[in-house]
Phi, psi and omega in degrees: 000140168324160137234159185244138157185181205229161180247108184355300193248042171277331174246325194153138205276039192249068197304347164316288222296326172304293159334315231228282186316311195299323187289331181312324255204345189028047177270186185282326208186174173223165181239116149321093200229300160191151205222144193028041129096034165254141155277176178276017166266341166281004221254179185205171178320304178301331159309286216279351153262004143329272178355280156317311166313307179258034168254345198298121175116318199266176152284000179298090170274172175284130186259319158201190176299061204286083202247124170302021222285123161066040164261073173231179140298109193272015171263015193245130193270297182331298219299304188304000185261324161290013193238313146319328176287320187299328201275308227301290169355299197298325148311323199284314184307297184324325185283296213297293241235050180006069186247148161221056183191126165233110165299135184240200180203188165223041152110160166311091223257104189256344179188232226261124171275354192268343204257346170250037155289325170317301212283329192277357184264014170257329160283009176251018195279319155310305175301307173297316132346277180282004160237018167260342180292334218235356170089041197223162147263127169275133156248095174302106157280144148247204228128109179303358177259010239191122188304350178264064190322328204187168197293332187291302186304323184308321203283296201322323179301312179289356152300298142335304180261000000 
């Protein structure tokens, strides 16, 4: 079954006002994407129970994590080891807000997407890892700045890994 819900900060980076809507709206849940001009690798305990307080009351769940995760460079070790870290956070959220789903991507899309196919399903060998230990799903976007252009490249990566 579905849930209709909104991605936060799609009505405003104010989550009371996101809120306020979904219910005005009689949606199921909202996706977390960024609230007060934080993404969730930026958020912190103190975001999250704010979150929680004004999800407090309602029937409204987080359906899921909208983290910009490996909207990086895959030639860059830094950027992809923060961006792990970045993943790490987004678990520890998804568990507050009994969610099982963080959205990813594949990387900056800089040249021949069929010859980095190899190097990107071995750089997600981590993130899968620590998110079958945590009982979670990455829901892989595609997106033109992202090597996963459309939907056919999204599948051939999930194919792959």
């Amino acid at each position: 079954m579905f849930q209709r819900a909104v991605i936060t900060d799609e009505v405003s980076q104010d989550f009371q006002v996101a809120v306020d809507f979904a219910l005005r709206h009689k949606l199921d849940a909202v996706e977390i994407r960024s609230v007060d001009e934080k993404n969730p690798f930026e958020m912190d305990q103190t975001d999250i129970e704010k979150m929680k307080s004004i999800l407090a009351g309602t029937e409204l769940k987080v359906c899921c994590i909208g983290a910009p995760f490996y909207k990086c460079d895959i030639d860059s070790q830094e950027e992809i080891q923060s961006h792990i870290e970045g993943l790490k956070r987004c678990i520890h959220m998804a568990k507050e807000f009994d969610c099982k789903l963080i959205r990813g991507f594949t990387f900056w899309n800089k040249d021949d997407f069929e010859q980095r196919i190899p190097q990107i399903v071995e750089k997600f060998q981590e993130p899968i890892r620590l998110l079958q230990q945590a009982d979670m799903r990455l829901v892989l976007e595609f997106d033109p700045s992202v090597y996963a252009t459309n939907a056919q490249k999204a599948l051939k990566i999930l194919q792959a890994l």
